[in-house]
N, C-alpha and C positions, 0 to 999 in steps of 0.2 A: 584505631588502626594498629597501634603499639598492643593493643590487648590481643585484637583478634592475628596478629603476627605469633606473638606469644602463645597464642590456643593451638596454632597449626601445631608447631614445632615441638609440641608436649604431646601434640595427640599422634604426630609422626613416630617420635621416642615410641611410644606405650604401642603402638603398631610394628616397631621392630621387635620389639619384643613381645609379639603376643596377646598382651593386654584387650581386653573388650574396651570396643568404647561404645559406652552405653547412655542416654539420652543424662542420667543422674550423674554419672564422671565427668560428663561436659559440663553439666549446670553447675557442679562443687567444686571443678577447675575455672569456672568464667568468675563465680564469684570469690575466690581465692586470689586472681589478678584484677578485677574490678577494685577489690576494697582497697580504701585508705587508711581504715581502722586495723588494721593487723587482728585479721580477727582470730576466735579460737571454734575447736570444734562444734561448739554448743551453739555458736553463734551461725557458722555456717551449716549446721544442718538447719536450723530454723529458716533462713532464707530458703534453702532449697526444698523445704518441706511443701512450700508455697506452690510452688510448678510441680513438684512430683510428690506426692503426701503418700506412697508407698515406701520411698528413700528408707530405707533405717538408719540408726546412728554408728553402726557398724562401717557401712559402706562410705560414710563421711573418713570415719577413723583408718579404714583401709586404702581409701584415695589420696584422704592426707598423707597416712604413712608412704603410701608410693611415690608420694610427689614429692616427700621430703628426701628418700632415699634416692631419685633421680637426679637432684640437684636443683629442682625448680620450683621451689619452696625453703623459705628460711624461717625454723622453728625459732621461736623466743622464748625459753625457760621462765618459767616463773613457780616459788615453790606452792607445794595446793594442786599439782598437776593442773591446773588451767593455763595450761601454755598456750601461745597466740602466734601467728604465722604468719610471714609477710611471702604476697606472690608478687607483690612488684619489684623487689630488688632483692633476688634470691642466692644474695651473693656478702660478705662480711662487712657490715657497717654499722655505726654506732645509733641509739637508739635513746630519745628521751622519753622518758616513762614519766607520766604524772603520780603522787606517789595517794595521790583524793578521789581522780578519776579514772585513774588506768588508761588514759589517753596514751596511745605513744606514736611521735614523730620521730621521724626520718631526717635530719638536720645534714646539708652536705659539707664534708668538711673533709680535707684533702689531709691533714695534717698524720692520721692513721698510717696513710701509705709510707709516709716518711720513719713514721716509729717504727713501723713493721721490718724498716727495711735494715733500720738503726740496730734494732732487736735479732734481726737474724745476725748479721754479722758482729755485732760485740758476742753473742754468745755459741755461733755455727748451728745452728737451727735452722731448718729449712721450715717455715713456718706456714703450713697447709688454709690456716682459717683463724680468726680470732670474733670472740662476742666483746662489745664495748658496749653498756647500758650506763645512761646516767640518769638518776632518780634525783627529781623534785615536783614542783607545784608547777602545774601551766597557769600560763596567762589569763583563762577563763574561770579557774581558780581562785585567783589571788584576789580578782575583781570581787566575787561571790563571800 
């Protein structure tokens, strides 16, 4: 329900402005809000190549970029250019990266919003966004 709310409201955006929407932008935006794996562009053409095997890798890289610059996509840096995208919370929150399997969770943690706040006012910054990544080993690691 949460996804398909999410799909309206990006394909409404890309409609006010113009945008096509085309059967491969809806499939590279469904799969971009489905995952839980924050995935990257390699990963979501490969999914989408399955239902549309014309897709090119271009038009993954074009849809990403659009949906990154709309706000409804959150890029994850990583150096190597394999950067990796979150579509379910396309908004600034910290990030635990497995450092063996590249897994990364989403941990909720309120404690950000208090720094951020701390932050703007000891220094007068109005502070637009912030990346928090913390690197180690998961749980399914440690076991292995």
């Amino acid at each position: 329900m949460i996804v398909q709310k999410r799909l309206d409201e990006i394909l409404a955006k890309l409609r006010q402005r113009d945008f096509r929407i085309t059967p491969q932008r809806i499939a590279i935006i469904k799969t971009l809000l489905q995952s839980e794996d924050h995935p990257g562009v390699e990963q979501v053409y490969a999914e989408v190549k399955v239902n549309f095997p014309t897709t090119s890798l271009a038009t993954v890289y074009k849809t990403v970029n659009l949906l990154k610059e709309l706000g409804e996509i959150l890029e994850i840096g990583f150096t190597g250019g394999c950067n990796r995208y979150d579509g379910n919370k396309p908004y600034p929150h910290p990030h635990l990266i497995c450092t063996r399997c590249s897994k990364i969770v989403d941990p909720e943690v309120r404690l950000l919003e208090q720094m951020s706040a701390e932050l703007a006012k000891a220094t007068g910054y109005r502070i637009d966004s912030h990346q928090v990544e913390f690197f180690g080993v998961c749980a399914a690691c440690q076991k292995s």
